[in-house]
Each structure stands twice: as C-alpha cells, then as structure tokens.
Biopython code that builds the backbone (N, CA, C, O; Angstrom):
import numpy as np
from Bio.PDB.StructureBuilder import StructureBuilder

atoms = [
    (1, "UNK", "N", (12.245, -34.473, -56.288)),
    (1, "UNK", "CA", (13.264, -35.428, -55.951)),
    (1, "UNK", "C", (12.962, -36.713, -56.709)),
    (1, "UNK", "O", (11.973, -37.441, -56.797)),
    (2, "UNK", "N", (14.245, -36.716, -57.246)),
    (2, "UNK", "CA", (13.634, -38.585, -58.147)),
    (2, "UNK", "C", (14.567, -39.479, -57.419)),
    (2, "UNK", "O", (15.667, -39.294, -56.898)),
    (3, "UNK", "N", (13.752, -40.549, -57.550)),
    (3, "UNK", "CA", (14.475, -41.743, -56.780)),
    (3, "UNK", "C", (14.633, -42.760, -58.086)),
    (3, "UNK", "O", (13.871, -42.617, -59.042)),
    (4, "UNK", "N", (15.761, -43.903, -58.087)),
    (4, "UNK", "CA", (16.049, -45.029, -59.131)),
    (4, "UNK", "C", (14.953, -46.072, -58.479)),
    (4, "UNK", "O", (14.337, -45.744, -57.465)),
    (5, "UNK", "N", (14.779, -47.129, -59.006)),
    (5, "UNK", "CA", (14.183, -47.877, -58.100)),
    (5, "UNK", "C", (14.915, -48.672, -57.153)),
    (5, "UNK", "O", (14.354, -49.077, -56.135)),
    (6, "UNK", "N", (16.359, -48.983, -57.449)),
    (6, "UNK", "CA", (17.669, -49.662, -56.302)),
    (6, "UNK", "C", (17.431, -48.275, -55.097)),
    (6, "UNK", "O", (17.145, -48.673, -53.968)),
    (7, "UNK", "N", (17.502, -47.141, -55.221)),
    (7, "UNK", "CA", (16.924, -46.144, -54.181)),
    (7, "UNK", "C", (15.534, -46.338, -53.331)),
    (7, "UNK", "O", (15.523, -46.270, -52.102)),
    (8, "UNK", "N", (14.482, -46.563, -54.039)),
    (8, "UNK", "CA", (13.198, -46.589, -54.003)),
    (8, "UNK", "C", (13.448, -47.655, -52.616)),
    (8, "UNK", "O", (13.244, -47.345, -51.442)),
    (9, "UNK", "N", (13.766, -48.504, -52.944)),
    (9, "UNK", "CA", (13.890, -50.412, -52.418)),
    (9, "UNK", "C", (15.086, -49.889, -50.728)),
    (9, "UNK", "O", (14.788, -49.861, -49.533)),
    (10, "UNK", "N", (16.106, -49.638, -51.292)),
    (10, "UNK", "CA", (17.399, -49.312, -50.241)),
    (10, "UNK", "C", (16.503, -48.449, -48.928)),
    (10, "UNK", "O", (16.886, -48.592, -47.767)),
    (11, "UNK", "N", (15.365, -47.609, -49.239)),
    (11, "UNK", "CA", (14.949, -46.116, -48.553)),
    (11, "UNK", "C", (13.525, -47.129, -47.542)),
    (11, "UNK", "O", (13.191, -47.016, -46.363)),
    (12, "UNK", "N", (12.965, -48.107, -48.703)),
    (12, "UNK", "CA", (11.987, -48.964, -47.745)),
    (12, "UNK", "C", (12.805, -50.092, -47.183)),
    (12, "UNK", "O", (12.091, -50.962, -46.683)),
    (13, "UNK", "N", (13.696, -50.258, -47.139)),
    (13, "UNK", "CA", (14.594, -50.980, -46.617)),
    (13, "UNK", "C", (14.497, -50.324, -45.265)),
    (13, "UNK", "O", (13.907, -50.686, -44.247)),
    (14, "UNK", "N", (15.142, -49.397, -45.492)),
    (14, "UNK", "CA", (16.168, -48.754, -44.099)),
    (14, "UNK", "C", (14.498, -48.506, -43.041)),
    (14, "UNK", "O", (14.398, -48.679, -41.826)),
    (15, "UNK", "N", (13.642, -48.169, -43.788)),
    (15, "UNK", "CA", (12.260, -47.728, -43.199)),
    (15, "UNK", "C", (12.081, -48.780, -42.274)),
    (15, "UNK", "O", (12.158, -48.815, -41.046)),
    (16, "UNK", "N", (11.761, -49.842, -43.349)),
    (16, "UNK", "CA", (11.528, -51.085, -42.433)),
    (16, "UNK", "C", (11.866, -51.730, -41.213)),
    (16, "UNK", "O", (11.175, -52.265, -40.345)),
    (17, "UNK", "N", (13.377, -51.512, -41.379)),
    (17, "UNK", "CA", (14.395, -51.992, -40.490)),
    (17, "UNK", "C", (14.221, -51.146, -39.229)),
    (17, "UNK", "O", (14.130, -51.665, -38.117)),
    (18, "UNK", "N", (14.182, -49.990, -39.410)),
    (18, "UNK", "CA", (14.087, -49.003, -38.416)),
    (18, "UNK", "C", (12.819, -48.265, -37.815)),
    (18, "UNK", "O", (12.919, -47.308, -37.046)),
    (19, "UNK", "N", (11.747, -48.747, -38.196)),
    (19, "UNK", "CA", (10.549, -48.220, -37.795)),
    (19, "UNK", "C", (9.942, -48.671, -36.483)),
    (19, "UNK", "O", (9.251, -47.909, -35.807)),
    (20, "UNK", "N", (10.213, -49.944, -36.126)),
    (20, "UNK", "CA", (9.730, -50.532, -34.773)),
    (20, "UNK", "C", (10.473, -49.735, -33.647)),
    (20, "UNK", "O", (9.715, -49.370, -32.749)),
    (21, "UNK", "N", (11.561, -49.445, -33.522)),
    (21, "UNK", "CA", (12.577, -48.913, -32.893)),
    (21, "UNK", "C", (12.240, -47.568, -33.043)),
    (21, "UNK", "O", (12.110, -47.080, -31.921)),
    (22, "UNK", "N", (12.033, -46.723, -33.951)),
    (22, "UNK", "CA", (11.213, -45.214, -34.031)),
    (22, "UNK", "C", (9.893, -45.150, -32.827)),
    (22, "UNK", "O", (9.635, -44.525, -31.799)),
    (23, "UNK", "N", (9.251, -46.253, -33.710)),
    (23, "UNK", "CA", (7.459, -45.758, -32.869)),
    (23, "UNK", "C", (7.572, -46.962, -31.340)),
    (23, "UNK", "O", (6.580, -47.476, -30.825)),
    (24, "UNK", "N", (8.816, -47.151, -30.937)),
    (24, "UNK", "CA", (8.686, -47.957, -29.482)),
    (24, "UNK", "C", (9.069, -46.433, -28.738)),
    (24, "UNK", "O", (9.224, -46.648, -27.537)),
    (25, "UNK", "N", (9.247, -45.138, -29.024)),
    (25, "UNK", "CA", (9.131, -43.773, -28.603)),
    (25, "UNK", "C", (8.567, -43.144, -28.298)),
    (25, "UNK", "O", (8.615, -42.342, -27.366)),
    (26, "UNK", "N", (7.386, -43.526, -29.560)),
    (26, "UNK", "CA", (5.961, -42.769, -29.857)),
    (26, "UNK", "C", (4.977, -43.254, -28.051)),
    (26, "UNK", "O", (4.897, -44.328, -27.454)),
    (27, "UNK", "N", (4.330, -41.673, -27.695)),
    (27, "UNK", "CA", (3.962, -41.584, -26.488)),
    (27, "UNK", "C", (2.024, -42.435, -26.345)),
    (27, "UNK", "O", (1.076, -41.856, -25.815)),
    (28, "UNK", "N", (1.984, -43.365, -26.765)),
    (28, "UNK", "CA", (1.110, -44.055, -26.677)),
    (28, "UNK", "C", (0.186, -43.551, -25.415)),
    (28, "UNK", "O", (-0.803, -42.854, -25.637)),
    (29, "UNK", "N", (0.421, -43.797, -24.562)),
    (29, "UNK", "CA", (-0.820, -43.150, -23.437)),
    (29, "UNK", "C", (-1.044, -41.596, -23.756)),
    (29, "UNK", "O", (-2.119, -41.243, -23.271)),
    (30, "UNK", "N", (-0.188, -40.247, -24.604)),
    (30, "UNK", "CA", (-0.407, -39.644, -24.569)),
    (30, "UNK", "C", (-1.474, -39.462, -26.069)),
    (30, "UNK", "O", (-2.518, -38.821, -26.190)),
    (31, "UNK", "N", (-0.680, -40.349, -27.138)),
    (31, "UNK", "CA", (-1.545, -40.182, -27.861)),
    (31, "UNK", "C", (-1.906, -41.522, -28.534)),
    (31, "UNK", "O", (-1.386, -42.046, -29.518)),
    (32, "UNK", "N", (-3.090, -42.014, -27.636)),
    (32, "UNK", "CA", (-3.694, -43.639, -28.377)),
    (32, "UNK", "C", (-3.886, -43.818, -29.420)),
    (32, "UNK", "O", (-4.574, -42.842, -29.721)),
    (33, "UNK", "N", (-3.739, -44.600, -30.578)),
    (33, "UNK", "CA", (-3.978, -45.050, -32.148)),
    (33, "UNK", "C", (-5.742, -45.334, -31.858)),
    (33, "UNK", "O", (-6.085, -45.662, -32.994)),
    (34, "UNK", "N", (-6.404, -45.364, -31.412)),
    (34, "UNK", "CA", (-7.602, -45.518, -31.136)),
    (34, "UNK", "C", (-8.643, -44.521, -32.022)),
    (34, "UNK", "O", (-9.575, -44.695, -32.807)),
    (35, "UNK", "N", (-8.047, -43.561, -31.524)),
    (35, "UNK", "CA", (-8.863, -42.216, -32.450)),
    (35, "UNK", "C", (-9.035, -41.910, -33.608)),
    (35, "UNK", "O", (-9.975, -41.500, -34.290)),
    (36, "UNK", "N", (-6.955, -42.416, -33.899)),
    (36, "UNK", "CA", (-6.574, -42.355, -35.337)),
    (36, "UNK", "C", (-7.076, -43.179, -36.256)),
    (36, "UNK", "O", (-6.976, -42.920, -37.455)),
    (37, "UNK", "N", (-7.646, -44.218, -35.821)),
    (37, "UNK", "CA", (-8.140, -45.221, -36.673)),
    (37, "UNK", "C", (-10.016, -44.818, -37.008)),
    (37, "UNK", "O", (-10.629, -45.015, -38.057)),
    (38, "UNK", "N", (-10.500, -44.262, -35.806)),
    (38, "UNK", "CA", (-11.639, -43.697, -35.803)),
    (38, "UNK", "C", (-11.936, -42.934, -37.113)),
    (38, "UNK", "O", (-12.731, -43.205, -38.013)),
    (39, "UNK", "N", (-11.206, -42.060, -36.989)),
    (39, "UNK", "CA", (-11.044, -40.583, -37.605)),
    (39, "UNK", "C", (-10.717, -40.934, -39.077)),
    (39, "UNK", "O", (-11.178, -40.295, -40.022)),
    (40, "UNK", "N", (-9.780, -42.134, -39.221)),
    (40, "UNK", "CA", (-9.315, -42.393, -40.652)),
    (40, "UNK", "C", (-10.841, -42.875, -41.426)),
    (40, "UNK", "O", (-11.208, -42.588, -42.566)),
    (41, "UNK", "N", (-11.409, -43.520, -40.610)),
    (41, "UNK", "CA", (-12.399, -44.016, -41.392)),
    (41, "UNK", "C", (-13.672, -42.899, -41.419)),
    (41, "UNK", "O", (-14.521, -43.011, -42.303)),
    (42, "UNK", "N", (-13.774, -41.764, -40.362)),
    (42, "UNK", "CA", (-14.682, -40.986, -40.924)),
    (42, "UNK", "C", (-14.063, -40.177, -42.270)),
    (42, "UNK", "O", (-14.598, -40.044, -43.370)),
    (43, "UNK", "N", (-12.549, -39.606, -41.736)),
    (43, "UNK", "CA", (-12.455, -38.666, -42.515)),
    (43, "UNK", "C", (-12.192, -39.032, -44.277)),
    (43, "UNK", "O", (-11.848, -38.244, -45.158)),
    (44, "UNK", "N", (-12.413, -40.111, -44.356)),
    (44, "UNK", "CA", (-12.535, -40.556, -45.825)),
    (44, "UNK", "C", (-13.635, -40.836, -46.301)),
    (44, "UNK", "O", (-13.858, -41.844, -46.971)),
    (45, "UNK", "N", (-14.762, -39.641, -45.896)),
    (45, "UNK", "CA", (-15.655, -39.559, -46.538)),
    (45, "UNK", "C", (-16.137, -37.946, -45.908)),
    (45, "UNK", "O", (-16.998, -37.776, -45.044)),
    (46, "UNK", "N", (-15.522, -37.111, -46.431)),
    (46, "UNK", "CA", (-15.852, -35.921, -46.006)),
    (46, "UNK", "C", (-16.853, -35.075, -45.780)),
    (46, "UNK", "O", (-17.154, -34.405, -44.792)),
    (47, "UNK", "N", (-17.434, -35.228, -47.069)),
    (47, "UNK", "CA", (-19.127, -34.874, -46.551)),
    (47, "UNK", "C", (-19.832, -35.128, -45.568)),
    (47, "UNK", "O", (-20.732, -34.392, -45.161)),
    (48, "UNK", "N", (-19.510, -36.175, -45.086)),
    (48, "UNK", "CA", (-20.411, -36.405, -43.496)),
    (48, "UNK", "C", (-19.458, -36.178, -42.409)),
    (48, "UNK", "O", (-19.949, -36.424, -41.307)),
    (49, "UNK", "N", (-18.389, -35.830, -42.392)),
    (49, "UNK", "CA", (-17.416, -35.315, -41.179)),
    (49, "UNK", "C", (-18.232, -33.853, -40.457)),
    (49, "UNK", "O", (-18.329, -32.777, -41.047)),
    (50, "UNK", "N", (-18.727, -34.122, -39.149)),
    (50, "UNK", "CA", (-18.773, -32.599, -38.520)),
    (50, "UNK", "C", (-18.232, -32.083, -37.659)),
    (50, "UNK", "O", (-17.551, -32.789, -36.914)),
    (51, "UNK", "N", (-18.313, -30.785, -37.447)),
    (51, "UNK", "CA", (-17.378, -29.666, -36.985)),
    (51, "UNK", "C", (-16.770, -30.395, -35.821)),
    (51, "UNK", "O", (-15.562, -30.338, -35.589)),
    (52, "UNK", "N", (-17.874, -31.287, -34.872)),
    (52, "UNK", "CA", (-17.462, -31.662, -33.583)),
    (52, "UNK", "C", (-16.051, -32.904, -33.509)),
    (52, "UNK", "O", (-15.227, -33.115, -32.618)),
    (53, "UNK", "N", (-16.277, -33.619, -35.023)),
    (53, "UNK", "CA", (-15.025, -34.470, -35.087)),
    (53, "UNK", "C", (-13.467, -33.946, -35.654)),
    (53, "UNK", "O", (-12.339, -34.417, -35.509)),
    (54, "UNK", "N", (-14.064, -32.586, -36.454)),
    (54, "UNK", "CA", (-12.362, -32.066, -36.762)),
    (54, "UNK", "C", (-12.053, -31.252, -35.575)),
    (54, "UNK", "O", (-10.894, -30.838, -35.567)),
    (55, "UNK", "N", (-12.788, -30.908, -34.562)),
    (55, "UNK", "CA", (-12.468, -30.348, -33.583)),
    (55, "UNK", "C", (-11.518, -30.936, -31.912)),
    (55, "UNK", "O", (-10.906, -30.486, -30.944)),
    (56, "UNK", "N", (-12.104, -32.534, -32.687)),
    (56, "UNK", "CA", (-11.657, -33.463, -31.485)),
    (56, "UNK", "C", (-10.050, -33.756, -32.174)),
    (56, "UNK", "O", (-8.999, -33.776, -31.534)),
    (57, "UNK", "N", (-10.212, -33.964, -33.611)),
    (57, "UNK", "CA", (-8.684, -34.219, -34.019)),
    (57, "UNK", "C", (-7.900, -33.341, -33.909)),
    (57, "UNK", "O", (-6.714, -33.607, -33.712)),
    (58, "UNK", "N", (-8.445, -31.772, -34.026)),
    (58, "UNK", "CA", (-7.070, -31.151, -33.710)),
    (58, "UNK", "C", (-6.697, -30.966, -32.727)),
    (58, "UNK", "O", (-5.562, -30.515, -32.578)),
    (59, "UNK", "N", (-7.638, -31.287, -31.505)),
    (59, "UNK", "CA", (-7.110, -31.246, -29.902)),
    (59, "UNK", "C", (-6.129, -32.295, -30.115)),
    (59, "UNK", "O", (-5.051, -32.018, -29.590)),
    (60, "UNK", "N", (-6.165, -33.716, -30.881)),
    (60, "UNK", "CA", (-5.675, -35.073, -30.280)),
    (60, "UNK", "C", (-4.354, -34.548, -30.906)),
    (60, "UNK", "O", (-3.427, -34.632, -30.101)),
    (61, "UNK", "N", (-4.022, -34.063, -32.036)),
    (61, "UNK", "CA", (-2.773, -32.972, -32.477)),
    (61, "UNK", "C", (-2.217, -32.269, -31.913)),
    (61, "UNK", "O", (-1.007, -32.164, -32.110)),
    (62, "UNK", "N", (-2.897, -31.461, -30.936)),
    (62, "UNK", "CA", (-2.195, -30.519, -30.293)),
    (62, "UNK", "C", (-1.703, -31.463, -28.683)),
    (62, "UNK", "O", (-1.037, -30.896, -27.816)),
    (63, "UNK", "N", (-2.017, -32.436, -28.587)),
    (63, "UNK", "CA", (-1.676, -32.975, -26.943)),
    (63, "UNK", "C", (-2.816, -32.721, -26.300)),
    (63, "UNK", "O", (-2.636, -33.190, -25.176)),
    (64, "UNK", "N", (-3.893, -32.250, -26.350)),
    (64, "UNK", "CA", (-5.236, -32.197, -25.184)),
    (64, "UNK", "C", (-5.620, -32.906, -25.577)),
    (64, "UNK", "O", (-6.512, -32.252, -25.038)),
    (65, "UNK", "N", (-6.098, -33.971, -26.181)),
    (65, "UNK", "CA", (-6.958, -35.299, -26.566)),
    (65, "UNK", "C", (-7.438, -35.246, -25.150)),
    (65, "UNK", "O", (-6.544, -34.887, -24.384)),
    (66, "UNK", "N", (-8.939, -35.575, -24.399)),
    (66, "UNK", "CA", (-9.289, -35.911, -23.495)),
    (66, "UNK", "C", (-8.908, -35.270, -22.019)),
    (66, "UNK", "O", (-9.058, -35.957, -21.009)),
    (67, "UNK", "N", (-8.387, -33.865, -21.948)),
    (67, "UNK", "CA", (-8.110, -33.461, -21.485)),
    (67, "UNK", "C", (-8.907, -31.700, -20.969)),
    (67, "UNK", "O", (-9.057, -30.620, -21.539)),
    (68, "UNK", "N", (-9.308, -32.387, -19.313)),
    (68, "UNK", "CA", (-10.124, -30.800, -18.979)),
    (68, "UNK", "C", (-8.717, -29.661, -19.019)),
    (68, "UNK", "O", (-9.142, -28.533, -19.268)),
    (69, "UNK", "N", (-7.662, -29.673, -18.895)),
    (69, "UNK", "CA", (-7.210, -28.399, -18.638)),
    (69, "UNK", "C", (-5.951, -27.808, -19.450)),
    (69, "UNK", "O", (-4.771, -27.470, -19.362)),
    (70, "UNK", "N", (-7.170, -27.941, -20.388)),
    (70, "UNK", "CA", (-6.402, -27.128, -22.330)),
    (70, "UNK", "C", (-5.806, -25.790, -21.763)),
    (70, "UNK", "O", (-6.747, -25.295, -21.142)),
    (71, "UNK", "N", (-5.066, -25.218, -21.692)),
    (71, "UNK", "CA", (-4.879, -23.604, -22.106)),
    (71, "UNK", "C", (-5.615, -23.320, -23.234)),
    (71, "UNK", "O", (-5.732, -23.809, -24.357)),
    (72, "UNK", "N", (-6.364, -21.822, -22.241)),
    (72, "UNK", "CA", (-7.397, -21.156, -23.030)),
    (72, "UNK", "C", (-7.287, -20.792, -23.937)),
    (72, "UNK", "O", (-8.152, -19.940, -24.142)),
    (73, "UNK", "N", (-6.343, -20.997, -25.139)),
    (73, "UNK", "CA", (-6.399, -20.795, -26.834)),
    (73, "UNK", "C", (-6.460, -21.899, -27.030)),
    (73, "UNK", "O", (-7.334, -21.953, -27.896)),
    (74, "UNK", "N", (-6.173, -22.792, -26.859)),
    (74, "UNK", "CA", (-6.263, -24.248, -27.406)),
    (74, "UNK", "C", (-7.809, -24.552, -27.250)),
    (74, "UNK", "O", (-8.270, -25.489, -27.902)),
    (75, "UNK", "N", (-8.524, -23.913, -26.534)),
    (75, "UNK", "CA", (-9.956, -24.585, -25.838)),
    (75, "UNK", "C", (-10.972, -23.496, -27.142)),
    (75, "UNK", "O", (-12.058, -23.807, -27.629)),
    (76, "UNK", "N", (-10.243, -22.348, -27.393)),
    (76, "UNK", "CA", (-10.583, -21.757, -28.188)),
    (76, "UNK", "C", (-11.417, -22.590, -29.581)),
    (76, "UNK", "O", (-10.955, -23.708, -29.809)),
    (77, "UNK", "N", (-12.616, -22.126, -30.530)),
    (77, "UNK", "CA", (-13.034, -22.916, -31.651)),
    (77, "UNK", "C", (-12.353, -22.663, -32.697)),
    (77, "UNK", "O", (-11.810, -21.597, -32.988)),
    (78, "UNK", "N", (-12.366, -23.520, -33.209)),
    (78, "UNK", "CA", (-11.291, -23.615, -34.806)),
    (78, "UNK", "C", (-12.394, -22.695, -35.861)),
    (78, "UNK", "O", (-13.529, -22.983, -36.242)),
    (79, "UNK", "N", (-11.704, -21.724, -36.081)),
    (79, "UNK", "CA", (-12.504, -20.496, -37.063)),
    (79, "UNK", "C", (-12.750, -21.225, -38.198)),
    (79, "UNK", "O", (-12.059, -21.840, -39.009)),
    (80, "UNK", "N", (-14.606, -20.858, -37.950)),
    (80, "UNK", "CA", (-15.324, -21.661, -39.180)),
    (80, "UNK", "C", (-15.844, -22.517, -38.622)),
    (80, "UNK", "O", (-16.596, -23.011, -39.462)),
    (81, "UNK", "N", (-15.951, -23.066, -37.681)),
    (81, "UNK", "CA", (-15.898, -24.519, -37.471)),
    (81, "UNK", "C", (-17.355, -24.127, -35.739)),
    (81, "UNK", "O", (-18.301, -24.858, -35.446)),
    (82, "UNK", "N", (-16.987, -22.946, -35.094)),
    (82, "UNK", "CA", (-18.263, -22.730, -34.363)),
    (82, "UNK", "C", (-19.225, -22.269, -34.572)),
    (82, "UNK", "O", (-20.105, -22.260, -33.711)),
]
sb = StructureBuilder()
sb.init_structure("model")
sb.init_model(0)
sb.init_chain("A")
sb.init_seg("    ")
for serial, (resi, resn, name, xyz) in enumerate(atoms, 1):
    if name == "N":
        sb.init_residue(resn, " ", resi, " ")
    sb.init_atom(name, np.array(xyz, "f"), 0.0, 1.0, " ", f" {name:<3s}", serial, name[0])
structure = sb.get_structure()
C-alpha cells in the first residue's frame, strides 16, 4: 500500500484526533499499561528475556494477567518455553 505524503499527514491526522476517544474504551483494570511498559524495556534486549517473562506476557494477552483461575489450557506452558 503506498501512501502520498497529503495521505501520510490526513491518516495521522484522523489518528490523532481520534485516539483519546478509542483508548478511553481500552479496559485498563483489566489490562494495566504497567506491564507493558515493563516488558517493553526487557523485551528489547532479547538475550536476557526468560521463559518466566514471555510466559507472563502471553497470559497478560490472553486476559489472565494476575489471575488464579486461568482455564486449564491457558495455565498450560507455552511449547518450548517449559
């Protein structure tokens, strides 16, 4: 997909305008920016990321973030990773 740059500008426009109003949706107690910010700064350095932190992000993905009562595939280990 190519964009002009009058496109480029019009598309961060509309973004802009409309993004506060998007993420005043976003389920904050279900899923806190807390982690995400955690995680951004491990996972940009990959070599030292372990199993136990990609394991916590994909719970916080799936909706169990911090939560005892996963359904038992979700509680399941991420293949490779136990």
């Amino acid at each position: 997909m190519n964009f002009n740059e009058n496109k480029k500008k019009a598309l961060t426009t509309y973004i802009n305008d409309h993004f506060d109003g998007q993420m005043s949706h976003f389920p904050y107690a279900k899923y806190p920016t807390e982690p995400l910010e955690l995680w951004l700064r491990q996972f940009s350095d990959p070599s030292t990321v372990r199993p136990e932190t990609i394991r916590e992000a994909l719970f916080w993905r799936c909706g169990f973030w911090q939560r005892t009562d996963a359904p038992y595939t979700q509680k399941q280990p991420v293949r490779g990773l136990d």
